[in-house]
C-alpha positions in Angstrom: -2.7 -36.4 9.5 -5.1 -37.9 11.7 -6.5 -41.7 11.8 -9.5 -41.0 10.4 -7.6 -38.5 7.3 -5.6 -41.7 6.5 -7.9 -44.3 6.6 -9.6 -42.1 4.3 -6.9 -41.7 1.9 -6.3 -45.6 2.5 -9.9 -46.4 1.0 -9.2 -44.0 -2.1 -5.9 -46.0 -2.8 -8.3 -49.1 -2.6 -10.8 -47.6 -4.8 -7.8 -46.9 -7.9 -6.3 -50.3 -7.5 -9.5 -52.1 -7.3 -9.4 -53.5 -10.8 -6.0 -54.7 -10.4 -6.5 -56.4 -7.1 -9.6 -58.1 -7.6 -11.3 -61.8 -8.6 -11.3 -60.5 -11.6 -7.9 -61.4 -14.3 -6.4 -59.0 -16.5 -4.0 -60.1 -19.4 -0.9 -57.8 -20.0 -2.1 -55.8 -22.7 -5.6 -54.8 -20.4 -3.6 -54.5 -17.7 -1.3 -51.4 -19.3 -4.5 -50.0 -20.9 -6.1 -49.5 -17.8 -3.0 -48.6 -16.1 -2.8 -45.4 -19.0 -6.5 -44.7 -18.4 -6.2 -43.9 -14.5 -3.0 -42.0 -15.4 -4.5 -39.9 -18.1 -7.6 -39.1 -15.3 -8.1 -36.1 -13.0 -8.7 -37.3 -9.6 -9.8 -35.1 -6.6 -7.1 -37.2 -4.1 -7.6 -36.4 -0.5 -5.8 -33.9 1.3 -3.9 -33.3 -1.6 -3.5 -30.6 -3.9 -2.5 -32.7 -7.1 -5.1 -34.1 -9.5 -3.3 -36.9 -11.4 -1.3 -40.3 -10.5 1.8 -41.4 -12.1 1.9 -45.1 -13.3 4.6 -45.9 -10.7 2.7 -44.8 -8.0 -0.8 -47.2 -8.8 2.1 -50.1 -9.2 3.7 -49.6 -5.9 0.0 -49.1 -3.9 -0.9 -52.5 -5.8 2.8 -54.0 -4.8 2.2 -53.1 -0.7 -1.5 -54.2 -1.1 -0.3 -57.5 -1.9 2.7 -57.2 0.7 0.0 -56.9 3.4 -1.8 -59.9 2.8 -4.5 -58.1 0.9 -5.7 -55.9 3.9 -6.7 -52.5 3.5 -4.4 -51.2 6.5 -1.5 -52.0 4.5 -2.4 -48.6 2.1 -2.6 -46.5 5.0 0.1 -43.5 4.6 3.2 -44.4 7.4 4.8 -41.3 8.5 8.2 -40.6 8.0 10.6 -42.2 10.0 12.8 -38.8 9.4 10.1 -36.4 10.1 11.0 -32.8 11.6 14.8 -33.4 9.6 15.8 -32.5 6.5 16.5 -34.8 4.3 18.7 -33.2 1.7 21.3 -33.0 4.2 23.1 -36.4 5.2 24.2 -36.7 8.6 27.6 -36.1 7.7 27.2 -33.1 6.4 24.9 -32.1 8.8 27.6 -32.6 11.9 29.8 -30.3 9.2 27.5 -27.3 9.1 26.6 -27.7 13.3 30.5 -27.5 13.8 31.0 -24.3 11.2 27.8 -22.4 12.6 30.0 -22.7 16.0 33.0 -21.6 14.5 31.1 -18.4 12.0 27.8 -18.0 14.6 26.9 -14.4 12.9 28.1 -15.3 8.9 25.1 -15.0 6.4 23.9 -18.3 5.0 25.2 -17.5 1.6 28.9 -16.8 3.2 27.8 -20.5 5.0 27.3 -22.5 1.7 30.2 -20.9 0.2 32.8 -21.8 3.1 30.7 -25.2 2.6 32.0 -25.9 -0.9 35.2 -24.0 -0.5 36.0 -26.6 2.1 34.5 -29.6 0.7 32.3 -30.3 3.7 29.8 -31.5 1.4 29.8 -35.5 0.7 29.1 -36.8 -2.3 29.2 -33.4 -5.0 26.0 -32.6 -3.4 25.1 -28.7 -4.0 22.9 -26.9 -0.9 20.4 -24.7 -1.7 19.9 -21.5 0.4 16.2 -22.6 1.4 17.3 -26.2 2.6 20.1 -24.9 4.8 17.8 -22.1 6.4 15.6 -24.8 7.1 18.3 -27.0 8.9 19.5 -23.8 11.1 16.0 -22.7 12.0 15.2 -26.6 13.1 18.5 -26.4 15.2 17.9 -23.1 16.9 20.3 -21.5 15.1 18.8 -18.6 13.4 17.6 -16.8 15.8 17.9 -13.4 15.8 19.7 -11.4 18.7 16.8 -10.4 20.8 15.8 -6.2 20.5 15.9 -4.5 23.6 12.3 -3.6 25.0 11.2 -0.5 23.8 9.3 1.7 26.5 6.2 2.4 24.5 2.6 3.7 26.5 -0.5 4.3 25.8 -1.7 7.8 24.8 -4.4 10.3 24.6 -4.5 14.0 23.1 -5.7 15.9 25.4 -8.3 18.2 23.4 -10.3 17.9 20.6 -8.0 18.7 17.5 -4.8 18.4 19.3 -4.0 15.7 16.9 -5.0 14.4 14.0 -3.8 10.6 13.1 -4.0 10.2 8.9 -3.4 6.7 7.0 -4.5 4.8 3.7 -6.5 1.8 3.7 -7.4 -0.7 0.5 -10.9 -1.2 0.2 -12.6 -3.2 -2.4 -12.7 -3.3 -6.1 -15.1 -0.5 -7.6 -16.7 0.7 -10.8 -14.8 4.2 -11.6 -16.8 4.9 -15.1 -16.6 1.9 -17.3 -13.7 0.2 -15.5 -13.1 -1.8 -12.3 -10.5 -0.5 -10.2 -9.0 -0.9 -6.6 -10.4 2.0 -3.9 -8.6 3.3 -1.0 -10.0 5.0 1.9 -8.3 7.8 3.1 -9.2 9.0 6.5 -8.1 11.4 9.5 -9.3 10.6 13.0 -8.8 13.1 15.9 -6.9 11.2 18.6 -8.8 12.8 21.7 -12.2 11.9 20.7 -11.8 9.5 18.0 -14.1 11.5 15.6 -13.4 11.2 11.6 -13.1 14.3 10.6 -13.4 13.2 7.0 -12.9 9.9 5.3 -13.7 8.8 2.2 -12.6 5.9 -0.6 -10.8 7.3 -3.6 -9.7 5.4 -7.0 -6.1 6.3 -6.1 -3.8 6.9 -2.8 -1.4 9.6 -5.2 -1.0 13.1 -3.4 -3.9 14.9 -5.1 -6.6 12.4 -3.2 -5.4 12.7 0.0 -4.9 16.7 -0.1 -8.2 16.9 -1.2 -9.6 14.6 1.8 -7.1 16.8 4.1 -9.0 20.2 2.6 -12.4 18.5 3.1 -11.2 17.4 6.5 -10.3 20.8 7.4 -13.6 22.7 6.4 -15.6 20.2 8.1 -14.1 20.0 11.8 -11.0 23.0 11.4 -7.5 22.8 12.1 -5.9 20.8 13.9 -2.4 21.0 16.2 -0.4 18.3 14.8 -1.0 15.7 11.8 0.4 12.0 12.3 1.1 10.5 9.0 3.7 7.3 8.2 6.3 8.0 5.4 4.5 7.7 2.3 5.3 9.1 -1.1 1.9 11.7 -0.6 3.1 12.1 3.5 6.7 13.0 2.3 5.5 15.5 -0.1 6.7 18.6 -0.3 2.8 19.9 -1.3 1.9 18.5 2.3 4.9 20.0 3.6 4.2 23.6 2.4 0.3 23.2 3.1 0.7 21.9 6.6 3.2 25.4 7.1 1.0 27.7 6.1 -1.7 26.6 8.3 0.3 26.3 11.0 0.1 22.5 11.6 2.9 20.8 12.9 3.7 17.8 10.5 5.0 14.3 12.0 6.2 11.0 10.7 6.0 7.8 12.2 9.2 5.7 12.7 10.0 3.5 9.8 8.6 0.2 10.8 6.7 1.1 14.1 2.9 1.3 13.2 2.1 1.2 17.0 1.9 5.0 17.0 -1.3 5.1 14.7 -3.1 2.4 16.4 -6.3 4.4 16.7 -6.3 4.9 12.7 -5.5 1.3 12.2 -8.0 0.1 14.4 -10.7 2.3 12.6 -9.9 0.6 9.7 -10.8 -2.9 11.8 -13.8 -1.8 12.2 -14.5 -0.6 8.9 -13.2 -4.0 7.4 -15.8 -6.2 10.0 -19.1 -3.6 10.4 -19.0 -1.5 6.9 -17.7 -3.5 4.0 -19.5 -6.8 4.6 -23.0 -4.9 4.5 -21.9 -3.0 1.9 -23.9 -4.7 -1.9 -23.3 -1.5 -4.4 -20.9 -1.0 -7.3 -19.8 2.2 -8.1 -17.4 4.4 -6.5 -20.1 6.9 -5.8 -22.6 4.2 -4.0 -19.9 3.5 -1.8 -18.8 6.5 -0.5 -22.7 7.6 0.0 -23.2 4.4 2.2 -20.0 5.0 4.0 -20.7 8.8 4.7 -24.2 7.4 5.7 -22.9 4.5 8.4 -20.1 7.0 9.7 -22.8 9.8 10.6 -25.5 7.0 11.4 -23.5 4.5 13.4 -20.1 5.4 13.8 -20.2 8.8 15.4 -23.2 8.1 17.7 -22.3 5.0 19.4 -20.6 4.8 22.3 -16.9 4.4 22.2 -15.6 1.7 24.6 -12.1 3.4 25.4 -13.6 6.8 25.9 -17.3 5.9 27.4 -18.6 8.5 25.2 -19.9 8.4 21.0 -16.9 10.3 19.1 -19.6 13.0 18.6 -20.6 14.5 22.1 -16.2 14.1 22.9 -15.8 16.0 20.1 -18.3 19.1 20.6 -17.7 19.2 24.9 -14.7 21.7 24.0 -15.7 23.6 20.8 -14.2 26.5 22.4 -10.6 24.9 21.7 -11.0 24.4 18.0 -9.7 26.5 15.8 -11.7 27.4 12.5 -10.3 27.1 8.9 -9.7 30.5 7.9 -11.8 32.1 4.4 -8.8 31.7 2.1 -8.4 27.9 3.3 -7.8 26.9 -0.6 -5.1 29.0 -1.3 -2.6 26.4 1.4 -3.9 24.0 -0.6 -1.9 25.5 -4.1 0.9 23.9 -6.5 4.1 26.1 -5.1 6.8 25.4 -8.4 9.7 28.0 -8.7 10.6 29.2 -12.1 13.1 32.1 -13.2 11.5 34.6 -15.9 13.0 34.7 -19.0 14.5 38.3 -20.5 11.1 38.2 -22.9 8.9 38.5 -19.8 7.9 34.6 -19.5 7.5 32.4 -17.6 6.4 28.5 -18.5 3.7 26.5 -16.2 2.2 23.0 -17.1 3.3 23.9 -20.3 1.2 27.2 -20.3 2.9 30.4 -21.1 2.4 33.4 -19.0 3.7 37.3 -18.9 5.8 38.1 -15.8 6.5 42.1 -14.8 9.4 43.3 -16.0 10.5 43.7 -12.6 10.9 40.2 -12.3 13.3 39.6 -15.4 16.2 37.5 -14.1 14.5 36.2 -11.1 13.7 33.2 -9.2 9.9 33.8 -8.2 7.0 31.5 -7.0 4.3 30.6 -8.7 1.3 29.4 -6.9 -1.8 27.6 -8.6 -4.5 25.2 -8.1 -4.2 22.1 -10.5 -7.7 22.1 -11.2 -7.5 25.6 -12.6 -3.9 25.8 -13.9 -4.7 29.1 -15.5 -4.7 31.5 -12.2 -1.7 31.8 -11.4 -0.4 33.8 -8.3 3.0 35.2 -8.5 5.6 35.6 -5.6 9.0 37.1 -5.3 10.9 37.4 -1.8 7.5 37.1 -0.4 5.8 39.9 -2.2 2.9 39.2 -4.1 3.1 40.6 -8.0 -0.9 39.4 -8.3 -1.7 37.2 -10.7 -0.3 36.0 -14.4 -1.9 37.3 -17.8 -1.5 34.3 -20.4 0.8 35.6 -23.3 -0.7 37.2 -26.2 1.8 36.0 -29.2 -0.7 38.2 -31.5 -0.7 41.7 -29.4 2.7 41.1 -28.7 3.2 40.9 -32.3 1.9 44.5 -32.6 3.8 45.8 -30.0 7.0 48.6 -30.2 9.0 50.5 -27.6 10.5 54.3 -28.7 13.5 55.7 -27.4 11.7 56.7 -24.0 10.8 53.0 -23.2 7.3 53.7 -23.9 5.1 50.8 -25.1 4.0 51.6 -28.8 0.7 49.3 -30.2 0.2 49.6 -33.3 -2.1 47.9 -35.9 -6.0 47.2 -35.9 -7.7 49.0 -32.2 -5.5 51.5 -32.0 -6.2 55.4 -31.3 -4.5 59.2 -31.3 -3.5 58.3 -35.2 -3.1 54.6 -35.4 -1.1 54.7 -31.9 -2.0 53.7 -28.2 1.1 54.5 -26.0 1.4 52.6 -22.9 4.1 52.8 -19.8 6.3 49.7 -19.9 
């Protein structure tokens, strides 16, 4: 605290005891009233988060205001004579945990307090808490850690355009989603060679389905790239990311635990969304974001001239189209559910809990089923990497109607039918 910050408090001490310490003379019974009254009060007290006064505090301030002759300076905080040491910690004990540190250099501090009171190096019955001996180790220098060795770590560059993608989640601001508030997150790719966003946009959740849906958008826009840099999220560690990233022939990688250098260029991206987007930004609404963020990342972002590459992410990007590679016609079909189910001896198989008719081939088998979650009823079929086509949702009513004779021909009979009441179909 500096001179001025305590001669400040020093007058606001002055100003509670005034009453007390004036001309004026205050019989007992006044004199407790008013002491309960400036107790009972909320007081905004200098540098101080606390907003009321105990009754023993006024009577000590009024007890060193007479001490010091009446003088102002004599309510001006002291500081402590034992500042920087803890003072839940005699020195005797305090000589005890120096010497046992020596003796147990690498013991945990809960092993330390326990030695502490298994010994009785602790005067007086004290107990010591966990926080107040970390404190006394760090302020001897005797918690640090064993210093890492230096990892070689250096700057890099993808060489082309869409050699590498670098993927990552960031929270934005609270939104309107329909009628209720909720947290966004921005999910974004950038390619590492030209620092273009391929596609980036805020989402109401940072689950699996957001982000393979940005990585589908990402790919349609600017095509596939080489290798995808993700950390080790539950979506990155997916096994839907997994299969997609196969079947397009991107090579998935994971940051080390704990080492966000590698993505700096997403995480910096993120900077700059944080101090150039977001403060502009005055709308709402999940929608009114995204449309002025798509608007300042095509207006701004991608034209202006990146310092690091002394060229906008735009014209770096498009100086070696011939290198990309497009997304191929079918690109929705990497983008499936992939579950594995066996079919049941009556022909069916069960998918979010939808019942469908496998071929009879398939009885007893471990197939594949493959389906977008948006449209859970197409579902592709796959056994030993044949396609059987796609599912026919079961019937319960034809099958009802439906009767096999001895040459494993499929009888229908009932309402519809022909040739005398029967259509005959091969099973």
């Amino acid at each position: 605290m500096t001179e001025d910050e305590k001669k400040e408090v020093a007058v606001f001490r002055y100003g509670i005891i005034a009453d007390f310490v004036g001309a004026t003379r205050l019989d007992r019974g006044e004199r407790e009233t008013l002491l309960r009254e400036k107790c009972a009060r909320k007081w905004l007290i200098p540098f101080s988060p606390r907003t009321h006064i105990s009754r023993s505090t006024i009577v000590r301030w009024i007890q060193k205001y007479h001490q010091g002759r009446c003088k102002l300076e004599a309510l001006i905080p002291q500081d402590r004579s034992d500042q920087g040491n803890v003072r839940a910690i005699d020195e005797e004990t305090g000589l005890a945990i120096l010497q046992l540190r020596q003796e147990l250099p690498k013991s945990p501090v809960s092993e330390l307090i326990r030695i502490l009171h298994q010994r009785q190096l602790i005067t007086g019955g004290q107990t010591v808490s966990q926080t107040t001996l970390y404190r006394f180790l760090h302020q001897h220098n005797l918690m640090e850690k064993e210093s890492a060795a230096a990892i070689d770590r250096r700057k890099f560059e993808a060489e082309l355009p869409n050699d590498l993608w670098q993927s990552d989640v960031m929270h934005g601001p609270h939104v309107m989603c329909g009628r209720k508030s909720r947290k966004s997150y921005l999910i974004a790719f950038i390619d590492d060679h030209s620092r273009l966003i391929p596609h980036a946009q805020f989402y109401p959740s940072e689950a699996l389905a957001p982000f393979m849906e940005a990585f589908q958008s990402a790919l349609e826009k600017r095509g596939l790239p080489r290798k995808l840099y993700v950390d080790n999220g539950a979506a990155f560690r997916s096994r839907g990311l997994e299969y997609t990233t196969a079947a397009l022939g991107i090579a998935l990688i994971h940051a080390k635990p704990y080492q966000p250098q590698g993505k700096g260029k997403i995480e910096r991206f993120f900077r700059t969304v944080r101090t150039q987007f977001l403060p502009g930004f005055t709308g709402q609404t999940l929608e009114q974001i995204n449309l002025a963020f798509e608007d300042w990342l095509e207006q701004t972002y991608h034209q202006r001239r990146h310092r690091s590459t002394g060229q906008t992410p735009l014209q770096r990007f498009t100086a070696k189209m011939q290198c990309l590679r497009a997304a191929p016609e079918n690109l929705s079909d990497s983008f499936r559910k992939a579950v594995r189910r066996r079919v049941n001896k009556d022909r069916s198989v069960v998918v979010d809990k939808r019942l469908f008719e496998a071929p009879v081939d398939l009885i007893g088998k471990r197939v594949e089923l493959l389906y977008h979650e948006k449209s859970p009823e197409q579902v592709e079929i796959r056994c030993s990497g044949t396609s059987y086509g796609c599912l026919r949702p079961i019937d319960l009513h034809v099958n009802s109607r439906i009767k096999r004779d001895k040459n494993g021909q499929v009888e229908l009979t009932g309402a519809g039918t022909t040739q005398g009441g029967r259509l005959w179909e091969k099973s």
